[in-house]
C-alpha positions in Angstrom: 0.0 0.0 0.0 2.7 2.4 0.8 4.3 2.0 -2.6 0.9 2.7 -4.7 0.6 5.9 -2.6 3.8 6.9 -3.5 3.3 6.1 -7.2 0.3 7.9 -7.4 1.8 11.4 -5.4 4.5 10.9 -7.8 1.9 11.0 -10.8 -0.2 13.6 -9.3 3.2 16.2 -8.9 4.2 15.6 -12.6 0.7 15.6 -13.9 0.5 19.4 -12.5 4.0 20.7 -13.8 2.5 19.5 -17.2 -1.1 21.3 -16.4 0.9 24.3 -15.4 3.9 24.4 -18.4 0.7 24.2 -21.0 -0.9 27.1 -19.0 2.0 28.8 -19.3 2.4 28.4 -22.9 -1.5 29.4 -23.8 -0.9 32.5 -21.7 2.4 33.3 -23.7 0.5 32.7 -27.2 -2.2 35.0 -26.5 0.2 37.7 -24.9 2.3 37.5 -28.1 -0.7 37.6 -30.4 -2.6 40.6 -28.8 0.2 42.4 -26.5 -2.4 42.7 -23.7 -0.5 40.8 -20.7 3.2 42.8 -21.1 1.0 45.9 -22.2 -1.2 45.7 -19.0 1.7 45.4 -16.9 3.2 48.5 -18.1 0.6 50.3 -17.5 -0.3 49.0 -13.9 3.8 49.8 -13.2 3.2 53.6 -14.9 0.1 54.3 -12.9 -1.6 55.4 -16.5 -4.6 52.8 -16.1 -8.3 54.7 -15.8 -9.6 54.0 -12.4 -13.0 53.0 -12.0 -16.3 53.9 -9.9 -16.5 52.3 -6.4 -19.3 50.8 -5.1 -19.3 50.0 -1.3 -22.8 49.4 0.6 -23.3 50.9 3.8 -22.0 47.9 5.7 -19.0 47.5 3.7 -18.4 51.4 4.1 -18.7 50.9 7.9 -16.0 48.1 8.0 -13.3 49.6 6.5 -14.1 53.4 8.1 -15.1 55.5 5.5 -16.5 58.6 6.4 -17.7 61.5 4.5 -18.4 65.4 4.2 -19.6 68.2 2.4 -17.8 70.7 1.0 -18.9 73.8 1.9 -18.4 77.6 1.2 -17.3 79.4 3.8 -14.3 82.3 4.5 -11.0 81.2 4.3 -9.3 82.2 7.2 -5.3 81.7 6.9 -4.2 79.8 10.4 0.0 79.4 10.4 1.2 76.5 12.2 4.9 77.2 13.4 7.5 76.3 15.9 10.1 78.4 17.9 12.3 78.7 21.3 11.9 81.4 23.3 15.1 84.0 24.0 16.5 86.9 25.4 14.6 90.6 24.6 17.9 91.7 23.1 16.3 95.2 23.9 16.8 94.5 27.8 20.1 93.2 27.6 22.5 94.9 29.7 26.9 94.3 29.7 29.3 95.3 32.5 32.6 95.9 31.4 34.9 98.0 33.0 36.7 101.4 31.7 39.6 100.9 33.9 42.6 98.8 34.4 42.7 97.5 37.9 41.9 94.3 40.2 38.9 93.0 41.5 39.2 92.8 45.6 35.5 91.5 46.6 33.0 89.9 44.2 29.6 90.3 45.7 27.6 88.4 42.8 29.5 85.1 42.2 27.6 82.5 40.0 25.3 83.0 36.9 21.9 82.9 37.5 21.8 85.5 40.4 19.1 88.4 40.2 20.3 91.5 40.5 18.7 95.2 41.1 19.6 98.4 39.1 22.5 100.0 41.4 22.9 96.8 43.9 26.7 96.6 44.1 28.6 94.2 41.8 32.1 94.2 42.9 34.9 96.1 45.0 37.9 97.4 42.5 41.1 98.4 42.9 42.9 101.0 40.6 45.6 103.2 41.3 44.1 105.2 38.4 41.0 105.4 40.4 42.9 106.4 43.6 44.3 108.8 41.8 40.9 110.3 40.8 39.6 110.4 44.2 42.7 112.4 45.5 42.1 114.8 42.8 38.9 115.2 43.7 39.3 115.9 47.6 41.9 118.5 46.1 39.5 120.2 44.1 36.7 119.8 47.0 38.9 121.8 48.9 40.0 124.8 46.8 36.6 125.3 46.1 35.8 125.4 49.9 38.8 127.3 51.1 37.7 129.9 48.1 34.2 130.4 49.3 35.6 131.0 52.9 38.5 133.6 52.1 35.6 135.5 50.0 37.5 135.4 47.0 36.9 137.2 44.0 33.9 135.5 41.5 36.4 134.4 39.0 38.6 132.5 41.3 35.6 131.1 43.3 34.4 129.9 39.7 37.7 128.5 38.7 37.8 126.1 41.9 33.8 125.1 41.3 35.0 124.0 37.3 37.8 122.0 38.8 35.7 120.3 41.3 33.4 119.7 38.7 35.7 118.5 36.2 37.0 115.8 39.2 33.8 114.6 39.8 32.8 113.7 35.8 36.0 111.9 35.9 34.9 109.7 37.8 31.1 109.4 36.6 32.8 108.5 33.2 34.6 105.9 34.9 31.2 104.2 36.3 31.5 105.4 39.7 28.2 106.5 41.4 27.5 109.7 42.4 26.8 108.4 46.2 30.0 106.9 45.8 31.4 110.3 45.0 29.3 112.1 47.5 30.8 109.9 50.7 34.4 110.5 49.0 34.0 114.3 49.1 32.6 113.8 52.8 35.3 112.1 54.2 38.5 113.8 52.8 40.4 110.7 52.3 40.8 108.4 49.2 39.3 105.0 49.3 41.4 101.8 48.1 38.9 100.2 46.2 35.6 101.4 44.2 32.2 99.6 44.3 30.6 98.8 41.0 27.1 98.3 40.5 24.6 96.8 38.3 23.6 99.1 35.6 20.1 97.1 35.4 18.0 95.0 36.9 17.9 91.1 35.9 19.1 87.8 35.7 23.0 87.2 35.2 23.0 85.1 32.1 26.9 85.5 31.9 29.5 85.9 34.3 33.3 86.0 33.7 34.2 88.2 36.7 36.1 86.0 39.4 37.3 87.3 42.5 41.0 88.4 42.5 41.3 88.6 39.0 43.2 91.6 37.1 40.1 93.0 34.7 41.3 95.3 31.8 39.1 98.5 29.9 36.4 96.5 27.6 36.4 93.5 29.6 32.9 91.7 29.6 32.3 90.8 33.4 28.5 90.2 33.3 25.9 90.4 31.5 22.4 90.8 32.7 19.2 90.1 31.0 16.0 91.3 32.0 13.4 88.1 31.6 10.1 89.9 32.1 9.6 90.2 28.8 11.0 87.8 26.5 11.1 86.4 22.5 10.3 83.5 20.8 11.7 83.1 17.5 9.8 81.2 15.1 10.3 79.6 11.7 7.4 80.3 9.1 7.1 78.2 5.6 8.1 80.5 2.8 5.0 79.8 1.2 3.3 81.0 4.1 5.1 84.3 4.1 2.7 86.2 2.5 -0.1 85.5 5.7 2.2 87.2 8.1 2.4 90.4 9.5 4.1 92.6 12.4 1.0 93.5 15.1 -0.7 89.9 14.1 -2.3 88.3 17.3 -0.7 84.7 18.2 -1.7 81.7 20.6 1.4 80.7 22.0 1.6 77.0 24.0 4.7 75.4 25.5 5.2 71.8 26.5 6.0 72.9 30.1 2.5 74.0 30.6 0.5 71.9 28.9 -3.2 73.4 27.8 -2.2 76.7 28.5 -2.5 79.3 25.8 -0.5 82.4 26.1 -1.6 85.5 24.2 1.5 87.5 21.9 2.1 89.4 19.1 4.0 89.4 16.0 6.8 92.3 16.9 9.0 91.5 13.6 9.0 89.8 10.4 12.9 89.5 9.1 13.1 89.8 5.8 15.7 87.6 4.4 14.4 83.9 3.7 17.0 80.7 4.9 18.4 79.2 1.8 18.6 75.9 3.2 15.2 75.4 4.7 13.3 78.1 2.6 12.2 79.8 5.8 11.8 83.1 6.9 12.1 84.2 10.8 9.5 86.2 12.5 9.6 87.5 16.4 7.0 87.4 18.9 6.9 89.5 22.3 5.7 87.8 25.5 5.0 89.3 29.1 6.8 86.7 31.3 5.1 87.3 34.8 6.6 85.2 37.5 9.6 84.6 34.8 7.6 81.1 34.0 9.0 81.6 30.4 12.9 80.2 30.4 15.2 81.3 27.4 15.9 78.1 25.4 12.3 76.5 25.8 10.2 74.8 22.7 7.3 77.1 21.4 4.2 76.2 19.2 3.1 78.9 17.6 0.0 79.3 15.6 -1.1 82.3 13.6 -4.6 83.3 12.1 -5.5 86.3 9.7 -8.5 86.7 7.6 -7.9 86.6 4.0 -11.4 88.7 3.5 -12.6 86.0 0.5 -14.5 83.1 0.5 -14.0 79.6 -1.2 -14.9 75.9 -0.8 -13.1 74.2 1.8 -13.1 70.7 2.6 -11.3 68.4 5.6 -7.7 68.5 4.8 -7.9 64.7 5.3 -10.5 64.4 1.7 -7.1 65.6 -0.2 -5.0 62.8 -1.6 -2.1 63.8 -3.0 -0.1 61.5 -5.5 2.9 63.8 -6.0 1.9 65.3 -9.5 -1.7 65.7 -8.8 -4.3 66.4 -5.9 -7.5 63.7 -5.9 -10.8 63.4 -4.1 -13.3 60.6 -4.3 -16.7 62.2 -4.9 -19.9 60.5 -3.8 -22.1 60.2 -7.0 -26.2 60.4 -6.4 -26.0 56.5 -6.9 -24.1 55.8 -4.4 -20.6 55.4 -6.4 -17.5 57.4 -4.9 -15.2 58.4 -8.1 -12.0 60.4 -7.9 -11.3 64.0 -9.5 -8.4 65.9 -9.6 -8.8 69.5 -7.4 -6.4 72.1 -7.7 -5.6 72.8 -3.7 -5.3 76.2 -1.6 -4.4 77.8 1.4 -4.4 75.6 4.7 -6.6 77.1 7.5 -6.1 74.4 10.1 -8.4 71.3 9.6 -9.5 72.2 6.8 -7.9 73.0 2.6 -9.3 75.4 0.3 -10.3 73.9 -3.1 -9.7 76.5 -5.8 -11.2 74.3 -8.7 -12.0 70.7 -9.7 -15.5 70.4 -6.7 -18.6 72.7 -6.3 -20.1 73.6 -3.1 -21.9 71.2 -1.7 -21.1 67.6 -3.1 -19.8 65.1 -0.7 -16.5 64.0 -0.7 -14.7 60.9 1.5 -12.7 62.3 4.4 -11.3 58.8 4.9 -9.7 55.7 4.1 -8.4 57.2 1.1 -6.0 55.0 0.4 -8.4 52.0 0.4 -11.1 53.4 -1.9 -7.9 54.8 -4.3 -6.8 50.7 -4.6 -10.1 49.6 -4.5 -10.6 51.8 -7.7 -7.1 50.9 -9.3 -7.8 47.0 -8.5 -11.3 47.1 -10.3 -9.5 48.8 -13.6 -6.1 46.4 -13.5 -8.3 43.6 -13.5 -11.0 44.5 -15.5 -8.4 45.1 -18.5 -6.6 42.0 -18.2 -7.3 39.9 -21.4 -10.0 36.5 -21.2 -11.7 38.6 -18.3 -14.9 40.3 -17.5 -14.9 41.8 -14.1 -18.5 42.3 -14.8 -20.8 39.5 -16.0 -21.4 36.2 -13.6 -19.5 32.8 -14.0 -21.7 30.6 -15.7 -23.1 28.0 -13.7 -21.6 24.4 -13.6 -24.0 21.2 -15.1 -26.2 19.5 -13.5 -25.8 16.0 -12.5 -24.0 13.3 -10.6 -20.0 14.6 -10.0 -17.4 12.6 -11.9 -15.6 9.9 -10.2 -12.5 12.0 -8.6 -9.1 10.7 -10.2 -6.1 9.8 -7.9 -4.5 13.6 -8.0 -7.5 15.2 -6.4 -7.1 13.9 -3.6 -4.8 16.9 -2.9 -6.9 19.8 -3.1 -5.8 22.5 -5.4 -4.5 19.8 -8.3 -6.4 19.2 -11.5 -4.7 16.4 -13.1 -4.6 16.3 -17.3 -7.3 14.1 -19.1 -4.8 12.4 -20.9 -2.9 11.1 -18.6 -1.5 7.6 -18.6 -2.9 5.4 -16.0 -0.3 4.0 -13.5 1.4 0.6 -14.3 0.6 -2.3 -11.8 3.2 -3.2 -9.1 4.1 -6.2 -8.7 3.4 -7.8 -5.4 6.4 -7.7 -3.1 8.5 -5.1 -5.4 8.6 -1.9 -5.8 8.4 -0.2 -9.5 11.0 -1.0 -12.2 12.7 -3.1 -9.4 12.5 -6.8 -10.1 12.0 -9.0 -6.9 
């Protein structure tokens, strides 16, 4: 038994090599005689093939999620969707660098970060130039009184006042305070170091300044920012150039606070363009109460304008885009969705303007796109392929008692050739061409 189950597995494989190698050959014929098969492929590969209505009932519609809307006109209102990082108000920056050579004794702010007020003292600096200064100064503060006392004449009284005068701009030049110069005057003697303060108030952002070290004219020491008001910078699509403007309202969110929307406006559009990522830069001011906003942080940004026309605008999500064209599938009044091309226009959020190719009121799909757009290609590619008709029934098979099966159909999926040779008779207690 084992050897006339082989036999006949044996018969059945080469039987459908044979079935396959004549369909093979019938195919190749008719290709060659009409060019249909290598013609149809071309075209399925070029994408050139005429895609055909689609017909989905409402369950089948359910299954596979397509929705629909209607296109409707309505004012286009141009929303910009941008990103950005918030930094310094460059307009609030402040630097401290000294105008004199000298050493600094006693630091006072020592590490970046530290707030500051306007005038709260920075550091204590030596300079003999400085020292110098101050003696010429108690020199002058005392001609000048000596003068006044003697009752000099007017023009040696005035002489003494203009050289007193002349001491103490020295030292204002030299970013010494005027209390500073008031309790110098007072006491008569010289100091050895100078206090310099904080020309503004902020944050220290930088800080070079270290105690003990010799600072020259045009060093920077610090330099202070002041963080209640601060920028974000954003990047805006060159396309979408022409929808901005400076004094634009903006919504302004930031991962760090999520669902919180902070109001701004557009302070300045730049107006060079990035050659690299055809961009163009535009600046937004922000009120920064509690200093919540950090420099350095991720912005979204998102602008809105009226563009003061109207059009017909439809879910951004009904616009399939193929890379050379822009499609929608178009329920017909039967029922049947077919594609048309659309000519697509400004984004305002959700939705796409539609500047031609759909009408007001016709219903388009919003989505599964993709499966209605091979659904349609599928029905086209097979109803062009040669020997078939997509559209009319199989015929139905005759009626009667089924044939008696032959040994290959026993494996389903194999129909063995009619002509076939039946299988030679083993002889008992041998196996095939093998002689017991």
């Amino acid at each position: 038994m084992n050897a006339r189950r082989q036999i006949l597995v044996s018969a059945a494989v080469v039987g459908l090599a044979l079935g396959t190698v004549g369909l093979y050959s019938v195919l190749g014929k008719d290709d060659g005689a009409a060019g249909g098969g290598n013609d149809h492929a071309a075209m399925a590969a070029s994408g050139t093939g005429e895609a055909r209505p689609v017909r989905l009932d409402a369950e089948a519609a359910r299954r596979i999620g397509v929705t629909f809307a209607t296109a409707e006109r309505k004012p286009v209102r141009g929303i910009v969707q941008t990103v950005g990082s918030v930094v310094y108000d460059e307009t609030r920056l402040a630097v401290v660098n000294p105008k004199i050579e000298g050493w600094i004794e006693r630091l006072y702010v020592d590490f970046t970060g530290a707030p500051v007020s306007r005038g709260q003292p920075l550091m204590e600096v030596y300079s003999p130039m400085l020292v110098s200064a101050q003696e010429e100064l108690i020199l002058a503060r005392r001609l000048a009184d000596e003068s006044a006392a003697a009752g000099g004449g007017d023009r040696a009284l005035g002489n003494a006042r203009d050289l007193l005068e002349s001491a103490r701009r020295r030292l204002r030049y030299w970013d010494v305070s005027a209390e500073e110069i008031a309790r110098i005057e007072c006491s008569g003697a010289p100091r050895r170091t100078v206090t310099l303060r904080a020309p503004a108030s902020g944050v220290v952002v930088e800080k070079t300044a270290i105690q003990g070290m010799r600072i020259m004219p045009g060093m920077e020491l610090f330099r202070i920012a002041d963080l209640s008001t601060v920028w974000v910078d954003g990047e805006v699509f060159e396309k979408d150039m022409g929808l901005v403007r400076a004094g634009q309202r903006a919504r302004v969110s930031f991962e760090a606070y999520p669902g919180e929307v902070f109001g701004a406006r557009v302070g300045y559009v730049y107006p060079g363009v990035s050659l690299d990522a055809r961009t163009g830069r535009i600046r937004l001011a922000l009120a920064n109460p509690g200093l919540r906003l950090k420099p350095g942080m991720y912005a979204r940004v998102e602008l809105e304008t009226a563009t003061g026309r109207e059009a017909v605008m439809v879910p951004r999500t009904a616009v399939h885009s193929t890379g050379t064209r822009s499609l929608v599938f178009v329920r017909q009044a039967d029922g049947s969705l077919v594609h048309r091309e659309v000519t697509p226009g400004l984004v305002s959020g959700d939705e796409i303007e539609v500047v031609s190719g759909l009408a007001a009121g016709e219903t388009v799909v919003t989505s599964a796109s993709f499966l209605v757009d091979a659904e349609s290609n599928m029905g086209a590619s097979m109803g062009s392929m040669p020997g078939m008709d997509m559209g009319s029934p199989a015929a139905p098979a005759p009626a009667g008692p089924p044939a008696p099966a032959s040994p290959g159909e026993e494996m389903p999926g194999m129909q063995m050739p009619t002509s076939q040779a039946p299988a030679p008779a083993v002889p008992a207690g041998g196996h095939a061409g093998h002689g017991m």
